[in-house]
C-alpha positions as CSV (number, residue, x, y, z in Angstrom):
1,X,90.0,115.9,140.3
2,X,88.6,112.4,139.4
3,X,86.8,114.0,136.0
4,X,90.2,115.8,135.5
5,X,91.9,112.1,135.5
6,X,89.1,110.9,133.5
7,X,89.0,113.4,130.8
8,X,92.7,113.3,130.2
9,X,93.0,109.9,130.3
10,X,89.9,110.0,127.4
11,X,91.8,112.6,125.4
12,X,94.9,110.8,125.5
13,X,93.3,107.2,124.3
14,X,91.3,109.6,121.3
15,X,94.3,110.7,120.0
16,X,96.4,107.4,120.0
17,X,93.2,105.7,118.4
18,X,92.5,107.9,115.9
19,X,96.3,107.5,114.2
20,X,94.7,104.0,113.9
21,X,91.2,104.4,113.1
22,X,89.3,107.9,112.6
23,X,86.4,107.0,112.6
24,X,86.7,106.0,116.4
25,X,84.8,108.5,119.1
26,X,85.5,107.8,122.8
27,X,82.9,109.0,125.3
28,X,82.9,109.3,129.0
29,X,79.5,108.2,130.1
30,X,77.5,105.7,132.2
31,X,77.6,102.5,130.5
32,X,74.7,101.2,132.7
33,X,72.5,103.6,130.5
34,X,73.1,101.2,127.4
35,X,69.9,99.9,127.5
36,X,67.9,102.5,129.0
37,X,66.0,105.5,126.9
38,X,69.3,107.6,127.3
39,X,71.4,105.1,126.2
40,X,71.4,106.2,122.6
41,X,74.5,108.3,122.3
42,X,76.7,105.0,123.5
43,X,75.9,102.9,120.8
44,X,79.0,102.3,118.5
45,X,81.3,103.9,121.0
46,X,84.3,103.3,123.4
47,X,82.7,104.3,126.2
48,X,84.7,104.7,129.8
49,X,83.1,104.5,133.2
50,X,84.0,104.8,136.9
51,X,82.4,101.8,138.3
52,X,84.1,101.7,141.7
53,X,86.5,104.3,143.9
54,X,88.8,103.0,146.7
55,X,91.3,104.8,149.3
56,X,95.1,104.1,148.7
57,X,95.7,102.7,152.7
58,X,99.6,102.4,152.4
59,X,99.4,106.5,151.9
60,X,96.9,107.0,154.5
61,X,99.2,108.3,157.8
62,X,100.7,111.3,156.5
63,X,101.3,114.2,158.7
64,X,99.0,117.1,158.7
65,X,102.1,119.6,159.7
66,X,103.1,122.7,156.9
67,X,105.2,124.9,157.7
68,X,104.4,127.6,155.7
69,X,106.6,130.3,156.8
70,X,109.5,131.6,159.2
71,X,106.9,132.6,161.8
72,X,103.8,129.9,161.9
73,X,103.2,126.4,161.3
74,X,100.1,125.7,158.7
75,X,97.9,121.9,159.7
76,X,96.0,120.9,156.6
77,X,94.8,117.8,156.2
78,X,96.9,115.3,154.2
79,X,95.0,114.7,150.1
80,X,93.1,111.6,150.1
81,X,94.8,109.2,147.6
82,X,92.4,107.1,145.9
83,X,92.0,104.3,143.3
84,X,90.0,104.6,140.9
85,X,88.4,101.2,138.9
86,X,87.9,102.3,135.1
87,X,86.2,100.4,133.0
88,X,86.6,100.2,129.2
89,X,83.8,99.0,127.1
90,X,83.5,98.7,123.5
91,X,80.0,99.1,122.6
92,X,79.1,97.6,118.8
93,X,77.3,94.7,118.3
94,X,75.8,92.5,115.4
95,X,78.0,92.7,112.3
96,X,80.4,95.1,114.3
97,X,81.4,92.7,116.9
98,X,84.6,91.9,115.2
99,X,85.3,95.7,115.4
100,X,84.3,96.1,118.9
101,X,87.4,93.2,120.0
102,X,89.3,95.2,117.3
103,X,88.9,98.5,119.1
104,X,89.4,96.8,122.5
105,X,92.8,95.6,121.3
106,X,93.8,98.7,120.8
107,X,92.8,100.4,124.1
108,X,95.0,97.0,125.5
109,X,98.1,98.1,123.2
110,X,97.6,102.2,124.3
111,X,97.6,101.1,127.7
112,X,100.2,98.9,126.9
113,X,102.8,101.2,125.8
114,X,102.2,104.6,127.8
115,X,100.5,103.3,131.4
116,X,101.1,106.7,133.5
117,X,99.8,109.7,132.8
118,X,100.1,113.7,134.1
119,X,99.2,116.7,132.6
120,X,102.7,117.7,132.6
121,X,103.6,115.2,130.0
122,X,100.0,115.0,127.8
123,X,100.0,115.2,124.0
124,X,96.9,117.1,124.2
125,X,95.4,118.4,127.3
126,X,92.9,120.6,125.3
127,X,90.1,119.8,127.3
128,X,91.6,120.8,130.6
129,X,92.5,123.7,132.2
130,X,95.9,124.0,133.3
131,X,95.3,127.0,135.8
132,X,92.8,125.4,137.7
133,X,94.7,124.6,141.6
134,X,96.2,121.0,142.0
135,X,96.1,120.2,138.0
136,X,100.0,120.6,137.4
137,X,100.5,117.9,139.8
138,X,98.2,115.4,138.4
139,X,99.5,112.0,137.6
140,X,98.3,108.5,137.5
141,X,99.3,105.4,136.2
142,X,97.2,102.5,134.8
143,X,97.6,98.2,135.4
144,X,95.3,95.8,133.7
145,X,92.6,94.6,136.6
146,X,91.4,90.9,136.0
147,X,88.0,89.8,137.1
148,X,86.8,86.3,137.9
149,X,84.0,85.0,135.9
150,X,82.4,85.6,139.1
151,X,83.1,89.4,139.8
152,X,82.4,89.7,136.1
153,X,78.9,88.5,136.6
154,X,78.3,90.8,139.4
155,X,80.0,93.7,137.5
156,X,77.1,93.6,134.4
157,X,74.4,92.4,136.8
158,X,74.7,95.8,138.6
159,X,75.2,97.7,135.7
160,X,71.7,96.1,133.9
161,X,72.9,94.9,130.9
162,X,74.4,92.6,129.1
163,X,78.0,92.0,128.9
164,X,80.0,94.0,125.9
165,X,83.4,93.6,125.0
166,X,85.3,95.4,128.0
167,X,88.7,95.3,129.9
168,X,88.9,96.6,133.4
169,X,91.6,99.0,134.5
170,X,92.9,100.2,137.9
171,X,93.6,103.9,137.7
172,X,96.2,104.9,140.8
173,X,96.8,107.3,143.0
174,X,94.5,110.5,142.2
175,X,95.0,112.7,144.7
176,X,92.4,114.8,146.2
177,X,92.5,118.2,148.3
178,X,90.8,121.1,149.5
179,X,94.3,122.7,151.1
180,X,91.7,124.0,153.9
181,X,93.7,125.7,156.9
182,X,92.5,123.8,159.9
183,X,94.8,125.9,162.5
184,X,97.9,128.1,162.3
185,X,100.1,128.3,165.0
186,X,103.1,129.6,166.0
187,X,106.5,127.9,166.1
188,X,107.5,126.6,169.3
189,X,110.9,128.0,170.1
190,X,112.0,127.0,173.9
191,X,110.5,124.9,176.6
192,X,110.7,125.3,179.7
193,X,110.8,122.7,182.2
194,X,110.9,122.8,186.2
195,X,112.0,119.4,187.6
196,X,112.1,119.1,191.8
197,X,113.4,116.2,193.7
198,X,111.4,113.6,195.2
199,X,113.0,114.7,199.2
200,X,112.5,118.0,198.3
């Protein structure tokens, strides 16, 4: 589910960019690769990356109970609801780096003016495929995460290379299942109870 999130969320920015600039390609890729032998197909791209995944705890205690008929009671395990820290990075340099803030300000001003997503309300949704279980009920929403000079340090220290224009974006709520049966039971429908006195 996280590429599914990932690849709409790439298909939607494509499309909003390119009523701006056609020229524009957005790529889903490892940014950490920029400098590396296979980091040739970044180059002059918006590149997005998944640098960090974190559990939603305020949606953590749900109950595993489904009752899935009349007759039995279904447990499956409640989705994991997870975070996911997106970040944006504009990769042109030299001559292009005016374009590269350019192209940044316009992920900002996408983001901006449409923040949640779903595949139930995508303008294009091409790349996905709609009958696959658990896609209908995809959505997410996007806020602007800030770094500290600090955290950004640490960010492009881990990822090996320099720092390129790049804004950071908290991705919510991506719900993941397996809808695995872990028992079925029956209903309970009476109890029975014996109490006896204490001078009996």
């Amino acid at each position: 589910m996280i590429d599914k999130a990932i690849i709409l969320l790439r298909d939607e920015l494509q499309s909003y960019i390119n009523l701006k600039d056609a020229s524009v390609n957005v790529v889903i890729d490892n940014i950490g690769l920029f400098e590396t032998t296979k980091g040739d197909t970044l180059t002059n791209n918006i590149v997005i990356t998944v640098v960090n995944i974190e559990e939603e705890s305020t949606l953590k205690n749900q109950p595993a109970l489904k009752r899935s008929s009349l007759t039995n009671a279904v447990y499956i395990n409640p989705p994991v609801f997870i975070n996911l820290y997106v970040l944006f990075t504009c990769n042109y340099s030299g001559n292009d780096y005016p374009l590269a803030l350019r192209r940044l300000s316009f992920i900002i001003r996408f983001l901006q003016s449409k923040n949640s997503f779903s595949t139930a309300s995508s303008v294009v949704g091409g790349s996905i495929d709609l009958t696959e279980p658990g896609i209908s009920e995809l959505r997410f929403t996007l806020e602007l995460y800030t770094l500290t000079f600090e955290q950004i340090n640490h960010l492009w220290g881990s990822l090996g290379g320099r720092q390129l224009p790049f804004a950071m974006y908290k991705l919510r709520l991506v719900a993941i299942t397996d809808q695995a049966i872990v028992r079925e039971v029956p209903p309970i429908e009476e109890i029975n109870t014996s109490i006896k006195g204490i001078f009996n």
